[in-house]
Steps between C-alpha positions, in 0.01 A plus 500: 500500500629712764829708436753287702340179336581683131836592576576100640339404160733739318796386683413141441462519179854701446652213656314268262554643153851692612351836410141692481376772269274802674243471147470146579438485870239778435290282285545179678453693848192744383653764614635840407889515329590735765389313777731244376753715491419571844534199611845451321619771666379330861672219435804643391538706836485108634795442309247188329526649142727772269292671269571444145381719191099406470540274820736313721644194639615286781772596759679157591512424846606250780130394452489542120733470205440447119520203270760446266189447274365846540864653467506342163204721390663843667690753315656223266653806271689629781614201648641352143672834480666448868621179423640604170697777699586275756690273303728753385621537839653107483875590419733244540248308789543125476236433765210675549185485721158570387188586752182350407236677387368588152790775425797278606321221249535747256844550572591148489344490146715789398869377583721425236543139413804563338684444795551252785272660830436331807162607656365462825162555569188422731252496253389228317400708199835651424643155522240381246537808270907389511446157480578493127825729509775291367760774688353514797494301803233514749494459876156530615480519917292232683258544737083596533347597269285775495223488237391813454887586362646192393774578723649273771594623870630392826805380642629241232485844221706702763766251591524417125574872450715559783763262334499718173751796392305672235588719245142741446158437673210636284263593845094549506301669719165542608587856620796752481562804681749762630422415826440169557669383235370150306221294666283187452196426670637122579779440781609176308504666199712846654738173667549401091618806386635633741785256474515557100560826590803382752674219260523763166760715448269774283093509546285683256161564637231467213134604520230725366445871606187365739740334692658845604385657871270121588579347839480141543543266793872388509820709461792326313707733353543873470574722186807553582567114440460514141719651231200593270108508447354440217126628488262624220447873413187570743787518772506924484827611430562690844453218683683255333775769550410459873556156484857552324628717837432142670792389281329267193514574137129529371381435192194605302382278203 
């Protein structure tokens, strides 16, 4: 196996399992841990992977994006934390939007149910895990589905949305940064949020530090467009500061 045909195999198999471990690779590759790292580091400089502790995993693209079933087995601590902190940010809302994705599922778990809520949302598993809320009442947008995030898209979601006035969006991303603000590799997907993000009065981006500094595809918001972030404690402190100058509140949990 040549080196270009190892690194494809590596890559591949990022996008498989979500994630890959340099110890791992080694022994399944027969080859040294530091050429692995090596080749990390290659790949990396493609913008194909970020480099975790021990190993790394797949940057989403317009040509590649995760499962909602591998983003249930991915920093599941932090994400249960973000939701939790999340939800304190509902105030007074009466309707609220939730993204898909496997952190806005745990945010739909977390909301009180001792209240009446009306919640909008694209994704078929937030409607299910609300299904059973007495309090709340759930408006789940039509449209395609796409089955790799249980999440529907297209024209009938947008014009749904367009009609709504709503009180707090809860927004995902597949990447957030001072520059280019929040991206997803898919257009129909950027077309979804994008008008959450124009029909709520208040947004709250939520997402885990890996998030911070990846590019995707599709632009649909900048940071200035949300009144806080709420992100786990591998965000450094000076640049979640640098993110505050942008104008939204962040929070560490």
């Amino acid at each position: 196996m040549d080196t270009e045909e190892r690194r494809r195999d590596i890559l591949q198999l990022a996008r498989r399992a979500g994630s890959v471990e340099v110890a791992t690779l080694a022994v399944d590759l027969k080859v040294a841990k530091e050429t692995i790292r090596r080749d990390l580091h290659v790949l990396e400089e493609h913008g194909l992977v970020r480099r975790s502790h021990g190993g790394a995993y797949p940057v989403e693209s317009a040509g590649f994006e995760t499962t909602l079933a591998i983003r249930t087995t991915r920093s599941v601590p932090q994400k249960g934390r973000i939701a939790a902190a999340a939800v304190r940010l509902l105030g007074d809302a009466e309707t609220v939007f939730v993204d898909g994705g496997f952190t806005p599922q745990l945010i739909a778990s977390a909301l009180p149910r001792d209240r009446p809520l009306t919640v909008v949302t694209a994704s078929l598993t937030v409607a299910h895990a609300l299904s059973g809320a007495d309090n709340a009442t759930v408006l789940l947008l039509g449209g395609r589905v796409r089955g790799g995030t249980m999440a529907t898209v297209d024209h009938w979601a947008t014009r749904m949305l367009s009609g709504f006035v709503i009180d707090l969006a809860y927004i995902g991303a597949n990447g957030i940064s001072r520059e280019h603000g929040l991206t997803t590799p898919d257009p129909a997907v950027s077309e979804v949020k994008s008008q959450a993000v124009r029909a709520a009065r208040r947004r709250v981006f939520v997402g885990v530090h890996s998030k911070f500094g990846a590019v995707s595809f599709c632009h649909f918001a900048d940071v200035r467009d949300v009144e806080a972030i709420v992100t786990d404690t591998g965000l450094p402190v000076a640049e979640a500061q640098r993110y505050t100058l942008l104008g939204p509140q962040v929070i560490r949990v």
